[in-house]
C-alpha positions, 0 to 999 in steps of 0.5 A, a space after each residue: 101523708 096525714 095518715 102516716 104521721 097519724 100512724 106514727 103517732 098512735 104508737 105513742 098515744 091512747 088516744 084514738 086515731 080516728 078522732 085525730 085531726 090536723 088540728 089536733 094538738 100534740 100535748 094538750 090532746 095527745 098528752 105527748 111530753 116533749 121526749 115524745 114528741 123528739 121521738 116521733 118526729 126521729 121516726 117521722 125523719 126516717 120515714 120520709 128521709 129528712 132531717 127536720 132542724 130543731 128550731 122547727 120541731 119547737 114550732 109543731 103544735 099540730 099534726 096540721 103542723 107537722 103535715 104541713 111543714 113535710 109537704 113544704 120540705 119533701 
């Protein structure tokens, strides 16, 4: 799962994937605005056939906190 979400986020980021840990913060360290960050989660949505609420995307700092919250839903 982590590696999908990594996947994803790589098309949105020149940061290296390989540096990409669960603790990684999506603005801070990716420098992913918030567009960004709606964008990414829509595609992490189609990938997993979920429909995430938005008052649970605010919540995502991480990629920790997005593995976390499809493990818990999926």
């Amino acid at each position: 799962m982590f590696e999908k979400i990594v996947e994803v986020l790589s098309q949105y980021t020149e940061f290296p994937k390989e540096n990409m840990t669960e603790e990684t913060q999506l603005v801070d360290d990716l420098e992913l605005n918030s567009f960004d960050v709606m964008t990414i989660i829509s595609d992490v949505e189609d990938e997993y056939k979920i429909s995430i609420p938005d008052e649970d995307i605010i919540n995502f700092k991480t990629i920790g906190d997005i593995k976390n919250y499809l493990e818990s839903h999926t």
